[in-house]
PDBQT receptor file of N, H, CA, C and O in Angstrom, charges set to zero:
ATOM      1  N   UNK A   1     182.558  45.417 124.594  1.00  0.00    +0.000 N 
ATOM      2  CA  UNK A   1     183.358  46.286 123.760  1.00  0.00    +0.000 C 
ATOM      3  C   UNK A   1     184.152  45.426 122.764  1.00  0.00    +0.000 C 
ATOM      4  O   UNK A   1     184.813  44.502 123.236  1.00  0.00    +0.000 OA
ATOM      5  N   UNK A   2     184.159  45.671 121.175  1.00  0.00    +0.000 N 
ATOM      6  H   UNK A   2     183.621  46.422 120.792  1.00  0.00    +0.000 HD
ATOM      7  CA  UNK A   2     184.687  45.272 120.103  1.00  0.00    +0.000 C 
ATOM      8  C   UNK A   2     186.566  45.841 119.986  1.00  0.00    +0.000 C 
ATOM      9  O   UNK A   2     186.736  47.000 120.362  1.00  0.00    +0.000 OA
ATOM     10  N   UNK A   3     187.440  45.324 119.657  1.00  0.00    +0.000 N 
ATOM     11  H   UNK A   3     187.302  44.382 119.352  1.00  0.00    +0.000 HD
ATOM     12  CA  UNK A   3     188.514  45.770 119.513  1.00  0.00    +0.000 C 
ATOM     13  C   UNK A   3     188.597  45.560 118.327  1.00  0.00    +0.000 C 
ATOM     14  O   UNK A   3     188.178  44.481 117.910  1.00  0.00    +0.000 OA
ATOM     15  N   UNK A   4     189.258  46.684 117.253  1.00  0.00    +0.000 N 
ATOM     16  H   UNK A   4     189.599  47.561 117.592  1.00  0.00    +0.000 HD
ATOM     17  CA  UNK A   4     189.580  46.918 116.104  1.00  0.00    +0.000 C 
ATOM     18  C   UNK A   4     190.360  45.728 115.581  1.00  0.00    +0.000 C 
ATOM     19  O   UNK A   4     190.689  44.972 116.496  1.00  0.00    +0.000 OA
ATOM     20  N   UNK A   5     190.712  45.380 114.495  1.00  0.00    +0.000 N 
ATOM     21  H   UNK A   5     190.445  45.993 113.752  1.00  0.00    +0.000 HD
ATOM     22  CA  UNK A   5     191.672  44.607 113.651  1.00  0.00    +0.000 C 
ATOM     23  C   UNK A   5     192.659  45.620 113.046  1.00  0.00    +0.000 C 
ATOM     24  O   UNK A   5     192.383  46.232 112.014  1.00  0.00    +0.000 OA
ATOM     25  N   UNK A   6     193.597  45.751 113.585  1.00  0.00    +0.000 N 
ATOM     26  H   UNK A   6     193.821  45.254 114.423  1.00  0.00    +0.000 HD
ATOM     27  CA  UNK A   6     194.860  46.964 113.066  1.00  0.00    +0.000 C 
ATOM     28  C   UNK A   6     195.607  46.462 111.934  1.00  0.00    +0.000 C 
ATOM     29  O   UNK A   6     196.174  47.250 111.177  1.00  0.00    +0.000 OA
ATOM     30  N   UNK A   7     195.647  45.332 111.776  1.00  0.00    +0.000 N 
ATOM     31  H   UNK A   7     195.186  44.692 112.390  1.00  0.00    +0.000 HD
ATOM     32  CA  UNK A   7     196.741  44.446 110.564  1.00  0.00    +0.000 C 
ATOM     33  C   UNK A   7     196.301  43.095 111.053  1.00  0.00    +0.000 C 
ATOM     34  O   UNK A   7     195.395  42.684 111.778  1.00  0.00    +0.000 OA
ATOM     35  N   UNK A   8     197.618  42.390 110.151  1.00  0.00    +0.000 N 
ATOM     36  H   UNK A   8     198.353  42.724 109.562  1.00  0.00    +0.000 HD
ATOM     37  CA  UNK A   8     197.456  41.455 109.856  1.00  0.00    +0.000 C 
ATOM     38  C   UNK A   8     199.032  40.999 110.014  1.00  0.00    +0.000 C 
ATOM     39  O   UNK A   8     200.020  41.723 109.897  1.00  0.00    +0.000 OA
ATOM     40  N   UNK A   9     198.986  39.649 110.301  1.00  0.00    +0.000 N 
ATOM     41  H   UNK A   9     198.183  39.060 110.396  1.00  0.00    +0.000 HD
ATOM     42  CA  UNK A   9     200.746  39.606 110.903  1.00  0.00    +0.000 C 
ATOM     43  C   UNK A   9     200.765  37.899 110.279  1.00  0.00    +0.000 C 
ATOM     44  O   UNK A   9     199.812  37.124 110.354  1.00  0.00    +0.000 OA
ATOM     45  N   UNK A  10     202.279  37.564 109.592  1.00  0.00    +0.000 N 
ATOM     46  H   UNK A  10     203.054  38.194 109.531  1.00  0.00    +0.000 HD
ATOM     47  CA  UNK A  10     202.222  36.078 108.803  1.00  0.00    +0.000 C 
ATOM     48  C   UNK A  10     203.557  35.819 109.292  1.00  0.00    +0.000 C 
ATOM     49  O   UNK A  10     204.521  36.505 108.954  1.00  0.00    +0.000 OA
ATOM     50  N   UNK A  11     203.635  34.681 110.209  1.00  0.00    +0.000 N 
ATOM     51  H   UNK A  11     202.852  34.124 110.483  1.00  0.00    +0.000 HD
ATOM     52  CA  UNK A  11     205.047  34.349 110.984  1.00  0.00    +0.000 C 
ATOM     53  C   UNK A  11     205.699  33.040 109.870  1.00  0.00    +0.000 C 
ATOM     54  O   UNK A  11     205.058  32.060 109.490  1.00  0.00    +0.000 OA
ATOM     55  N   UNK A  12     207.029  33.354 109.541  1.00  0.00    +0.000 N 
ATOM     56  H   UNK A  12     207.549  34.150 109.850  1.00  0.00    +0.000 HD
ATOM     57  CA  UNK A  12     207.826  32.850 108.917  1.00  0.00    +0.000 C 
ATOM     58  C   UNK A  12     209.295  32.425 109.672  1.00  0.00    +0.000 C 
ATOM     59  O   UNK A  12     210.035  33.222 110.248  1.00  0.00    +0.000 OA
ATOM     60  N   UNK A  13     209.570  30.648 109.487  1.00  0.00    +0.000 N 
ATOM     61  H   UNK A  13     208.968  30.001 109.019  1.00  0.00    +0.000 HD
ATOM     62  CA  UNK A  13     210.353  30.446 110.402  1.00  0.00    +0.000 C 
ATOM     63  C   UNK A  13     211.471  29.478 109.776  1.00  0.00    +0.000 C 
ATOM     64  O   UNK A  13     211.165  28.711 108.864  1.00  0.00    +0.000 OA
ATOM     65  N   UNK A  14     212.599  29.528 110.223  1.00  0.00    +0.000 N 
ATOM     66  H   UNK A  14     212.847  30.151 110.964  1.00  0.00    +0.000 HD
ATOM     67  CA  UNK A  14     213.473  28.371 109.180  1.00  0.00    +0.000 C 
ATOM     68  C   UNK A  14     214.938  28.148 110.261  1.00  0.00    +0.000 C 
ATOM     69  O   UNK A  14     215.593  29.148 110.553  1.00  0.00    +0.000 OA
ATOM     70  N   UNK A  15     215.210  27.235 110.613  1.00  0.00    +0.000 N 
ATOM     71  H   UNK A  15     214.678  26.422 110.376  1.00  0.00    +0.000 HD
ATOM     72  CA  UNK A  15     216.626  26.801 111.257  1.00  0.00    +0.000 C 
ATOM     73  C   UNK A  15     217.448  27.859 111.683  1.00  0.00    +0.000 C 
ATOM     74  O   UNK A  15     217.688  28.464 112.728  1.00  0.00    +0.000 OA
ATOM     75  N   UNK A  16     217.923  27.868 110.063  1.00  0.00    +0.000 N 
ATOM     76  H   UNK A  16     217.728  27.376 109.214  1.00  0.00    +0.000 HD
ATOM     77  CA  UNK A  16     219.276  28.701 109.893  1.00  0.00    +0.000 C 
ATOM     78  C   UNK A  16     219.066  30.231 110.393  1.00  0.00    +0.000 C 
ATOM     79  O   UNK A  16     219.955  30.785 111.040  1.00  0.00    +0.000 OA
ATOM     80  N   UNK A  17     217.621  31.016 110.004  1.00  0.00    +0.000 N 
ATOM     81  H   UNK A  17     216.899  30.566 109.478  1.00  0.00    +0.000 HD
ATOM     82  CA  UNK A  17     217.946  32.383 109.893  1.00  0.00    +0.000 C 
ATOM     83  C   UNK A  17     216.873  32.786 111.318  1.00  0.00    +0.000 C 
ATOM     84  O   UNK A  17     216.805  33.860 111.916  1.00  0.00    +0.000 OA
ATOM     85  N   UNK A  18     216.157  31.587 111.557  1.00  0.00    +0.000 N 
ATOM     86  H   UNK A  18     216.211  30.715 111.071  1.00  0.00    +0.000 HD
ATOM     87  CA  UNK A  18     215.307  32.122 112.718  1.00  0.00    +0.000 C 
ATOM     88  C   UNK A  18     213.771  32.375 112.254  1.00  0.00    +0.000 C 
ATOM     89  O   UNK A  18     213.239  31.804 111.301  1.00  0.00    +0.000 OA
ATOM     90  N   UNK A  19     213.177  33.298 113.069  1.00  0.00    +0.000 N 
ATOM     91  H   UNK A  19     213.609  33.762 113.843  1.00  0.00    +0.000 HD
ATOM     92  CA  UNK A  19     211.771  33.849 112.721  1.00  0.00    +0.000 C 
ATOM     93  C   UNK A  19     211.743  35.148 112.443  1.00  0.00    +0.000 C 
ATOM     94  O   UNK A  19     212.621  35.991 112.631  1.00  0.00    +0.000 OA
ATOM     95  N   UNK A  20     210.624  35.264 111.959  1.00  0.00    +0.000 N 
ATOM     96  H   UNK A  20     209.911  34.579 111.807  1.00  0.00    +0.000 HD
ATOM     97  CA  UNK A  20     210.675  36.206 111.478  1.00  0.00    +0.000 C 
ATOM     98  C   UNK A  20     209.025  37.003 111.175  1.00  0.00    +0.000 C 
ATOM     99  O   UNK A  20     208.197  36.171 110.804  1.00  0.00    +0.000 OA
ATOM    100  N   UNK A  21     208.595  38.135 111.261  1.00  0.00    +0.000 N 
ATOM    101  H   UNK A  21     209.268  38.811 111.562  1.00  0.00    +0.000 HD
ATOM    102  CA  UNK A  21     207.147  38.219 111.540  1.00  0.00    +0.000 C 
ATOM    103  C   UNK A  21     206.318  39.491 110.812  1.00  0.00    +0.000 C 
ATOM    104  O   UNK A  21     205.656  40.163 111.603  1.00  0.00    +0.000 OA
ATOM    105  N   UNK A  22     206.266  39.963 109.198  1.00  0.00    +0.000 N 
ATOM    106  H   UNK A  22     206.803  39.417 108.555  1.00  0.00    +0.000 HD
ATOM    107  CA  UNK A  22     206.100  40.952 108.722  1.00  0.00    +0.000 C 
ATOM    108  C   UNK A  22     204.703  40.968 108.874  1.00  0.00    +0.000 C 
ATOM    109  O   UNK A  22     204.053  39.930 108.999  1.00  0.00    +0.000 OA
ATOM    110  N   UNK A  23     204.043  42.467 108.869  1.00  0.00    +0.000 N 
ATOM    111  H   UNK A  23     204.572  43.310 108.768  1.00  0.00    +0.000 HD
ATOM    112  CA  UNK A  23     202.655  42.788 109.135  1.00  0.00    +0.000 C 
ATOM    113  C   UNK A  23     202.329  43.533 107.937  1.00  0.00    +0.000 C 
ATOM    114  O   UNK A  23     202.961  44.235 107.147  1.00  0.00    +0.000 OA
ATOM    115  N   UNK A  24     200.741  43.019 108.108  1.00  0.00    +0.000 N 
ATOM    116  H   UNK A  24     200.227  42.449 108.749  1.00  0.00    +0.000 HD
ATOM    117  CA  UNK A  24     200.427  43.669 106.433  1.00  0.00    +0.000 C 
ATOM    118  C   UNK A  24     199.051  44.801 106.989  1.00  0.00    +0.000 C 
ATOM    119  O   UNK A  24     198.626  44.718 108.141  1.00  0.00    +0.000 OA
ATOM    120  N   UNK A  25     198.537  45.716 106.081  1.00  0.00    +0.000 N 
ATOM    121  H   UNK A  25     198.882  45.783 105.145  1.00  0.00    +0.000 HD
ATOM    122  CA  UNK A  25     197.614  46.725 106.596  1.00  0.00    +0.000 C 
ATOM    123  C   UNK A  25     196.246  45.074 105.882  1.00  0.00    +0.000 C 
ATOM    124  O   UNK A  25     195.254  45.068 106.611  1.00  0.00    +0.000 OA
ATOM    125  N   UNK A  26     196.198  44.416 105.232  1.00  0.00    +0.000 N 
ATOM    126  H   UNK A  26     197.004  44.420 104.640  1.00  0.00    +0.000 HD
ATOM    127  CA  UNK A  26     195.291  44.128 104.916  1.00  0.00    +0.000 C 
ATOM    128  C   UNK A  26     195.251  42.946 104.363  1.00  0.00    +0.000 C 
ATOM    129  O   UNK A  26     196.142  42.658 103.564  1.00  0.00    +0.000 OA
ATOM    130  N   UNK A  27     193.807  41.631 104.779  1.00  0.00    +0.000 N 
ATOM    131  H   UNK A  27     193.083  41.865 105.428  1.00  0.00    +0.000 HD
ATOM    132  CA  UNK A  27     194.744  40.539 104.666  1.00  0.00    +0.000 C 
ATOM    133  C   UNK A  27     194.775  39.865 103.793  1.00  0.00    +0.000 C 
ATOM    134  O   UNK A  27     195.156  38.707 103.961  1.00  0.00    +0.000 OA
ATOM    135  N   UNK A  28     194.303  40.419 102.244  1.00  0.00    +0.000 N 
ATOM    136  H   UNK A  28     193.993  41.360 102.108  1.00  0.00    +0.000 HD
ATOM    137  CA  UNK A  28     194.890  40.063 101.290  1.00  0.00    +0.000 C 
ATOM    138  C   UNK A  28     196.090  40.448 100.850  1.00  0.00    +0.000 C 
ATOM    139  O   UNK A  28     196.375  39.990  99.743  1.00  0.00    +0.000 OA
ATOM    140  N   UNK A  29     196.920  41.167 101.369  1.00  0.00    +0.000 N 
ATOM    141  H   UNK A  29     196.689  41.539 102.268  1.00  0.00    +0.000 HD
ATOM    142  CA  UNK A  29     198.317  41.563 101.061  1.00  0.00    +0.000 C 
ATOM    143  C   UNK A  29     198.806  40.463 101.920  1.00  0.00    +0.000 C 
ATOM    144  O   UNK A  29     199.887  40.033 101.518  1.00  0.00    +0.000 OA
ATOM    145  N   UNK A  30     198.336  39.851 103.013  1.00  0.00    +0.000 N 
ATOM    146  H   UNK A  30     197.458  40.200 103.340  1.00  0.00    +0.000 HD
ATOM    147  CA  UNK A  30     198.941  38.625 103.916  1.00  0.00    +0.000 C 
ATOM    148  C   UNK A  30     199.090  37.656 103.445  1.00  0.00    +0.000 C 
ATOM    149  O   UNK A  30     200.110  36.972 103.363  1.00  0.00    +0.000 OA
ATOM    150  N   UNK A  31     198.001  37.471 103.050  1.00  0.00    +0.000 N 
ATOM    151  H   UNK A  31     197.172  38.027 103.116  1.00  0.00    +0.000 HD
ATOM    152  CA  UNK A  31     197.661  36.032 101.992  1.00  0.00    +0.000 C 
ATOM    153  C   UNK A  31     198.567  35.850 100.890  1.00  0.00    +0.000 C 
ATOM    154  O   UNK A  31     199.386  34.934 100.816  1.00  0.00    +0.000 OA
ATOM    155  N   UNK A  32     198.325  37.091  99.718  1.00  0.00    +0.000 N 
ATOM    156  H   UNK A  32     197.659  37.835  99.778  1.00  0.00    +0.000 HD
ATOM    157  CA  UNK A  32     199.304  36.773  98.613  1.00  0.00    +0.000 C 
ATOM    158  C   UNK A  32     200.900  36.749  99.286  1.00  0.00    +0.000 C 
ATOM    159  O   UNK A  32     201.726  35.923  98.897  1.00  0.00    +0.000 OA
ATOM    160  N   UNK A  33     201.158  37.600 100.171  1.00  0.00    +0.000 N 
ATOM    161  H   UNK A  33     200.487  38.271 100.488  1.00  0.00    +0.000 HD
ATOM    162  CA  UNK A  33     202.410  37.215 100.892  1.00  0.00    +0.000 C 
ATOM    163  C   UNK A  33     203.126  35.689 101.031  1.00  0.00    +0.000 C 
ATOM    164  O   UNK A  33     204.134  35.101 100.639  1.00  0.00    +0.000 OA
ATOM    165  N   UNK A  34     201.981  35.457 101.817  1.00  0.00    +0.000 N 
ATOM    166  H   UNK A  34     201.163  35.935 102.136  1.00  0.00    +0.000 HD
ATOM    167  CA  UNK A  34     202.292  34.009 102.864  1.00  0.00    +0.000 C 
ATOM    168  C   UNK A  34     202.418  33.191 101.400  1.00  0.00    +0.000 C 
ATOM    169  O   UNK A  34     203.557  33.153 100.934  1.00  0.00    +0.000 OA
ATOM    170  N   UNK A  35     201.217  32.449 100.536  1.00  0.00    +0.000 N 
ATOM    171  H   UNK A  35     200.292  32.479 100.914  1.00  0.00    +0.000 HD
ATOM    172  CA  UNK A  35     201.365  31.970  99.468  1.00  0.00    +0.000 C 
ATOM    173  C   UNK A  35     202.474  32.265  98.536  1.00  0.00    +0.000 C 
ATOM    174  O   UNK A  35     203.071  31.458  97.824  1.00  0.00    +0.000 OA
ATOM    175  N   UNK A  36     202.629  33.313  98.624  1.00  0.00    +0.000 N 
ATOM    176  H   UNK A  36     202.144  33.969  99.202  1.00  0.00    +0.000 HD
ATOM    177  CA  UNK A  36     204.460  33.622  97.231  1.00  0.00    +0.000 C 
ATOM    178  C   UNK A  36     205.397  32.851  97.892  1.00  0.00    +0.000 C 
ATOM    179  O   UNK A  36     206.245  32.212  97.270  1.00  0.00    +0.000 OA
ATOM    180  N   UNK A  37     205.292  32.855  99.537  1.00  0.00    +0.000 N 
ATOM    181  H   UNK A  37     204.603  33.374 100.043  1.00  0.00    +0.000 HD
ATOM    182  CA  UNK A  37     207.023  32.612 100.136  1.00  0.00    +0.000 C 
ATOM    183  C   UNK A  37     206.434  30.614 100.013  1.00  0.00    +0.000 C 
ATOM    184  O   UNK A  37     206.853  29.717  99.281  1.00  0.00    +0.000 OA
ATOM    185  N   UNK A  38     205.696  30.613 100.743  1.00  0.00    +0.000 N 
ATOM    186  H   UNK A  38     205.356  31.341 101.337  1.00  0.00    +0.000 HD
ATOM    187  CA  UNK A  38     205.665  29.084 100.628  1.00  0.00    +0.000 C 
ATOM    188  C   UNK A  38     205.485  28.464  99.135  1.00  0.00    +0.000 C 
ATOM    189  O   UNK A  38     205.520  27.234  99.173  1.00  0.00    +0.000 OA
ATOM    190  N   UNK A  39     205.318  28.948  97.952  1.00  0.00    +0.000 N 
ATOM    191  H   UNK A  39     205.289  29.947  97.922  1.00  0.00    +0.000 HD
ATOM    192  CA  UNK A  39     205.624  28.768  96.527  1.00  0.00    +0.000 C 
ATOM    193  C   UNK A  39     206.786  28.665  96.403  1.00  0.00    +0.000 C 
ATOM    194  O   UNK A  39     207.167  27.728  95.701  1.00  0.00    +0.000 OA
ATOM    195  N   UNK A  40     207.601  29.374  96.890  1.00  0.00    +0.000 N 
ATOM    196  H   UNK A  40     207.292  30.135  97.461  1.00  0.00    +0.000 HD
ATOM    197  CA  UNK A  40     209.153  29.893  96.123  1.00  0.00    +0.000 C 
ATOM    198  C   UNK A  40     209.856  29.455  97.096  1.00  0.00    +0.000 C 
ATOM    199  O   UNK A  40     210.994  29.833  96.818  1.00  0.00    +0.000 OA
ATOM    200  N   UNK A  41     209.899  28.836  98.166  1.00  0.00    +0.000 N 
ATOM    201  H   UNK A  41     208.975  28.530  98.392  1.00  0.00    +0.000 HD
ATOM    202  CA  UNK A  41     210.946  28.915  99.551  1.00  0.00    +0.000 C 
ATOM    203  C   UNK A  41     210.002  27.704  99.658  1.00  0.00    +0.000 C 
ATOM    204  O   UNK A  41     208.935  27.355  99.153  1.00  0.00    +0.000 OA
ATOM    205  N   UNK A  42     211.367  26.966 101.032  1.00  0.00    +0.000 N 
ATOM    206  H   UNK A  42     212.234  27.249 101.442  1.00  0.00    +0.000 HD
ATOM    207  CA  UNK A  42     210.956  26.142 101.562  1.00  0.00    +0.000 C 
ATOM    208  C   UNK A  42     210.648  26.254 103.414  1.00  0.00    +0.000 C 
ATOM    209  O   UNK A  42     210.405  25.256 104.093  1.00  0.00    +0.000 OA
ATOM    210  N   UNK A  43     210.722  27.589 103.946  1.00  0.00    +0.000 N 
ATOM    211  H   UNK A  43     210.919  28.400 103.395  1.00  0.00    +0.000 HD
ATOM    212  CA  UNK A  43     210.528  28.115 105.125  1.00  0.00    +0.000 C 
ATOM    213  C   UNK A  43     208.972  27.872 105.347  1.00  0.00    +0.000 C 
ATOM    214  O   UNK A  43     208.027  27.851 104.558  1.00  0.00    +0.000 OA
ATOM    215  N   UNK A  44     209.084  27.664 106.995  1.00  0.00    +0.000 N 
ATOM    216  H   UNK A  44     209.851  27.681 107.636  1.00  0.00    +0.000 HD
ATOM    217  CA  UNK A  44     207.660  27.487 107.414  1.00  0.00    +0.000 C 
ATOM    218  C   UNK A  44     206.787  28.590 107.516  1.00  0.00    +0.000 C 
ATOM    219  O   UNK A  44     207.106  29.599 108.146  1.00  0.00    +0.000 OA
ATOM    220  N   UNK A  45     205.588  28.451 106.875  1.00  0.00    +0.000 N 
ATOM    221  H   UNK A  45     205.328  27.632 106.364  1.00  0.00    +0.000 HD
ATOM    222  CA  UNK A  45     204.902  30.071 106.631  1.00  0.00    +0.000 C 
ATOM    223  C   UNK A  45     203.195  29.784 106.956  1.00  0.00    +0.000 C 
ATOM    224  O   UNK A  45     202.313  29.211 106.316  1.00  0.00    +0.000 OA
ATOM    225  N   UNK A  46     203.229  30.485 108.267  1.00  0.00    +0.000 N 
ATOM    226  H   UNK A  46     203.945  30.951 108.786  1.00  0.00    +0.000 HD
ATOM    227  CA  UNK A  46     201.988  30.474 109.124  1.00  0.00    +0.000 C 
ATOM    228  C   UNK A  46     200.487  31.547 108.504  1.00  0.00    +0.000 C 
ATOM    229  O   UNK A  46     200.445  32.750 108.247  1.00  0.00    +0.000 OA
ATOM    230  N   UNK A  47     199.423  30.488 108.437  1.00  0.00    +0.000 N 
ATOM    231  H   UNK A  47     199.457  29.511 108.646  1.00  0.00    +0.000 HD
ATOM    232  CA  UNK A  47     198.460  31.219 108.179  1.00  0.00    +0.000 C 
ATOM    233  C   UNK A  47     198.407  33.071 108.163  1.00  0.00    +0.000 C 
ATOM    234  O   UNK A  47     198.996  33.423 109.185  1.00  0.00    +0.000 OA
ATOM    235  N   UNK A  48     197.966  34.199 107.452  1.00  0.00    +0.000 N 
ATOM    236  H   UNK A  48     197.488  33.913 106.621  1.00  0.00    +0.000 HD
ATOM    237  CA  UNK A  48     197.490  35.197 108.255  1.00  0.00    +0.000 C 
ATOM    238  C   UNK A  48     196.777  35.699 109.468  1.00  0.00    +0.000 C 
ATOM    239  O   UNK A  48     195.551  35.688 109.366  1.00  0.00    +0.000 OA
ATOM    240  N   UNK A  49     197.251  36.116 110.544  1.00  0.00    +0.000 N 
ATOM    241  H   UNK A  49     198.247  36.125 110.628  1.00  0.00    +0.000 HD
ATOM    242  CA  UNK A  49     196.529  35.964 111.620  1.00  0.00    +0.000 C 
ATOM    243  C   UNK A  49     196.288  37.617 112.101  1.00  0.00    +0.000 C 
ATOM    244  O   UNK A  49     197.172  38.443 111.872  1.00  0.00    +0.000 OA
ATOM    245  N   UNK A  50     195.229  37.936 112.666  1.00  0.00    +0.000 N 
ATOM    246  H   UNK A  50     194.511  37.265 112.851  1.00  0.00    +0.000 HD
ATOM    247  CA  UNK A  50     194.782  39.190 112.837  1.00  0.00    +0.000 C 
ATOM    248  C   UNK A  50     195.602  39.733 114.121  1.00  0.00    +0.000 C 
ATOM    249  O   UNK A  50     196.019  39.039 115.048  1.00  0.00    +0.000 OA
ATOM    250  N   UNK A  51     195.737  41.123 113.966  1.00  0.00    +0.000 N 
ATOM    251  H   UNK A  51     195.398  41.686 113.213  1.00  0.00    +0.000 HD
ATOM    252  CA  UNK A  51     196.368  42.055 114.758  1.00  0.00    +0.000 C 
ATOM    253  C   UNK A  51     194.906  42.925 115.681  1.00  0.00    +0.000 C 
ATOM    254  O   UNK A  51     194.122  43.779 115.268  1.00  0.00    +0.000 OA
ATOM    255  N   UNK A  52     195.017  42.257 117.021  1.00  0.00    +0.000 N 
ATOM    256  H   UNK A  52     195.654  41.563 117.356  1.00  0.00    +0.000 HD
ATOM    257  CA  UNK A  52     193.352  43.334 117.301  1.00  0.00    +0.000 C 
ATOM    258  C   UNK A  52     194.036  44.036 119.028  1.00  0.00    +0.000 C 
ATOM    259  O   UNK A  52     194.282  43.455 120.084  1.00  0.00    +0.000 OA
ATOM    260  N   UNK A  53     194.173  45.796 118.532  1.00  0.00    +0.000 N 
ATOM    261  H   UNK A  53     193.973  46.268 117.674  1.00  0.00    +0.000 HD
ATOM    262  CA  UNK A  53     193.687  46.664 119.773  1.00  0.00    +0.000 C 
ATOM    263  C   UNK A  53     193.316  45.900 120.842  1.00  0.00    +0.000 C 
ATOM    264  O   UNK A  53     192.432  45.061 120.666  1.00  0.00    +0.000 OA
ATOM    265  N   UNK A  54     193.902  46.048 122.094  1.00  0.00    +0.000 N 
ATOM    266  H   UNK A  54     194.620  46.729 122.237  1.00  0.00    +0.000 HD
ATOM    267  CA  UNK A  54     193.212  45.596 123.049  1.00  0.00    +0.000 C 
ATOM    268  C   UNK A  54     193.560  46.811 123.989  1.00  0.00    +0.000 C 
ATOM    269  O   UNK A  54     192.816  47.058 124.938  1.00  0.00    +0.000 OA
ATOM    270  N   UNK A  55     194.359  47.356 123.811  1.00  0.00    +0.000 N 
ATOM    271  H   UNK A  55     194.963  47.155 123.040  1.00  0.00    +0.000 HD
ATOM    272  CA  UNK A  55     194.375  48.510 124.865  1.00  0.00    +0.000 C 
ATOM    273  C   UNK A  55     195.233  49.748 124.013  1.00  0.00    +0.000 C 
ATOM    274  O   UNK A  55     196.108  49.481 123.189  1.00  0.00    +0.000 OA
ATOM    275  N   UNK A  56     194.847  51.032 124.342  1.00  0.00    +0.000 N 
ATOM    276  H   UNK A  56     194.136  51.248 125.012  1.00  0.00    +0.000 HD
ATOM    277  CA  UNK A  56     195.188  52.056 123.358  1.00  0.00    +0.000 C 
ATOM    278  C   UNK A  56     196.064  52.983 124.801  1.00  0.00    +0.000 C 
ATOM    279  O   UNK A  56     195.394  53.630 125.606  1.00  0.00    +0.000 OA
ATOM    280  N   UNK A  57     197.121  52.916 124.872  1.00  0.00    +0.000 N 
ATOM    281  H   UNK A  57     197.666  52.391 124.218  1.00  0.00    +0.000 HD
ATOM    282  CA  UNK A  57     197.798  54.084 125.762  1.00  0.00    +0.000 C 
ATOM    283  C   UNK A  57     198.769  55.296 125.316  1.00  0.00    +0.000 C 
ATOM    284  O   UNK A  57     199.790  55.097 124.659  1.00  0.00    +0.000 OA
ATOM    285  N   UNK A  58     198.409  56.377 125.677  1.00  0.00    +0.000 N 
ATOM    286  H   UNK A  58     197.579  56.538 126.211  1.00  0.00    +0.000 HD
ATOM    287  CA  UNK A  58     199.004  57.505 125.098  1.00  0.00    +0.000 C 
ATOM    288  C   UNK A  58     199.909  58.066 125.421  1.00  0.00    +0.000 C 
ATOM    289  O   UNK A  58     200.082  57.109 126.175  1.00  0.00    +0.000 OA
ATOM    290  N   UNK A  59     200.940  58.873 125.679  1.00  0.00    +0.000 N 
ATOM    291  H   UNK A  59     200.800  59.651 125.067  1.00  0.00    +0.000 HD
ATOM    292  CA  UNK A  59     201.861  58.942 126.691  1.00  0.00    +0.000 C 
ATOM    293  C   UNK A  59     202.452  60.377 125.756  1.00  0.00    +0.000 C 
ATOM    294  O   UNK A  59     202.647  60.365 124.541  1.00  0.00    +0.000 OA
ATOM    295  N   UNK A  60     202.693  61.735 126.808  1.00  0.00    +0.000 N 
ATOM    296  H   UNK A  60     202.534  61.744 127.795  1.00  0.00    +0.000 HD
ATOM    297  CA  UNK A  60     202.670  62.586 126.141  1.00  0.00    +0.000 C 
ATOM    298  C   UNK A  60     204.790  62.298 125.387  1.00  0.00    +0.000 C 
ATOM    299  O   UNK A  60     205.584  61.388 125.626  1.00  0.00    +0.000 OA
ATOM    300  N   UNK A  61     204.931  63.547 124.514  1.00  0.00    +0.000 N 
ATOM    301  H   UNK A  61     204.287  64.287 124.320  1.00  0.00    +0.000 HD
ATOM    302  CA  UNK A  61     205.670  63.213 123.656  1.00  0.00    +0.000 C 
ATOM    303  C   UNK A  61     207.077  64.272 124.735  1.00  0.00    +0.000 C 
ATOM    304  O   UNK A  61     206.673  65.319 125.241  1.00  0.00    +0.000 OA
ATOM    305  N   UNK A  62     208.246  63.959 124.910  1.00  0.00    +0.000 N 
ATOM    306  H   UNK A  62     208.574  63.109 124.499  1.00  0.00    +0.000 HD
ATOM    307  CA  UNK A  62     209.431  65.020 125.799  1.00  0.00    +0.000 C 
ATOM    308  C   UNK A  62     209.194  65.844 124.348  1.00  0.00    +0.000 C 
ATOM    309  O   UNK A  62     208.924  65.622 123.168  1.00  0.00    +0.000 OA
ATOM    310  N   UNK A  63     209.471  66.899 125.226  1.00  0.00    +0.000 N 
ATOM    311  H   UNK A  63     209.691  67.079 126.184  1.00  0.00    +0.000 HD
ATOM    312  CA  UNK A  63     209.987  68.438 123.953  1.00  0.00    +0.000 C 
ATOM    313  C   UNK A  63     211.416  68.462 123.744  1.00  0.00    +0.000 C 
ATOM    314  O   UNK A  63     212.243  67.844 124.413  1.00  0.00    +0.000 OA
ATOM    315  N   UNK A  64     211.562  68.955 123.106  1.00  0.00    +0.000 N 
ATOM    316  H   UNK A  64     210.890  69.457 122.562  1.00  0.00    +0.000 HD
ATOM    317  CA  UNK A  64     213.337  68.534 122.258  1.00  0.00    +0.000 C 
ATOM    318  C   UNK A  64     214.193  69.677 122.977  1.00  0.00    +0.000 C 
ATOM    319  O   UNK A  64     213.632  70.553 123.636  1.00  0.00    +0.000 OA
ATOM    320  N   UNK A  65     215.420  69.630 122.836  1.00  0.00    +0.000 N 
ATOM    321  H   UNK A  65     215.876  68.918 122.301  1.00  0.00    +0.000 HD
ATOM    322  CA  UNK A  65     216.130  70.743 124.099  1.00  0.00    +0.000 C 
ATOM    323  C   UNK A  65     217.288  70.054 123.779  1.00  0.00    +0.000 C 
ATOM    324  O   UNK A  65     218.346  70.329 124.346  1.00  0.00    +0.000 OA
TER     325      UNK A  65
């Protein structure tokens, strides 16, 4: 069984402010991401790395009251 690729996730890290971990639907939005911040900033900025399904659980929703 294949598990989906849901996003795309680019970890960004620096001393002062910590980490930090925005997700993109697609991974050229990751890419031009990751590349702008490591252009313009001097924070450590980790490859795009894939987001993949491994287990799907559903859980019904409480009714409001």
């Amino acid at each position: 069984m294949t598990f989906p690729v849901t996003g795309y996730v680019v970890f960004v890290y620096n001393d002062k402010i910590g980490s930090h971990a925005p997700q993109f639907k697609s991974m050229d939005e990751a890419e031009s991401f990751a590349n702008g911040v490591r252009v313009t900033t001097n924070l450590t900025v980790s490859e795009p790395m894939p987001i993949v399904l491994t287990d799907q659980i559903k859980m019904p929703l409480k009714g409001g009251g």
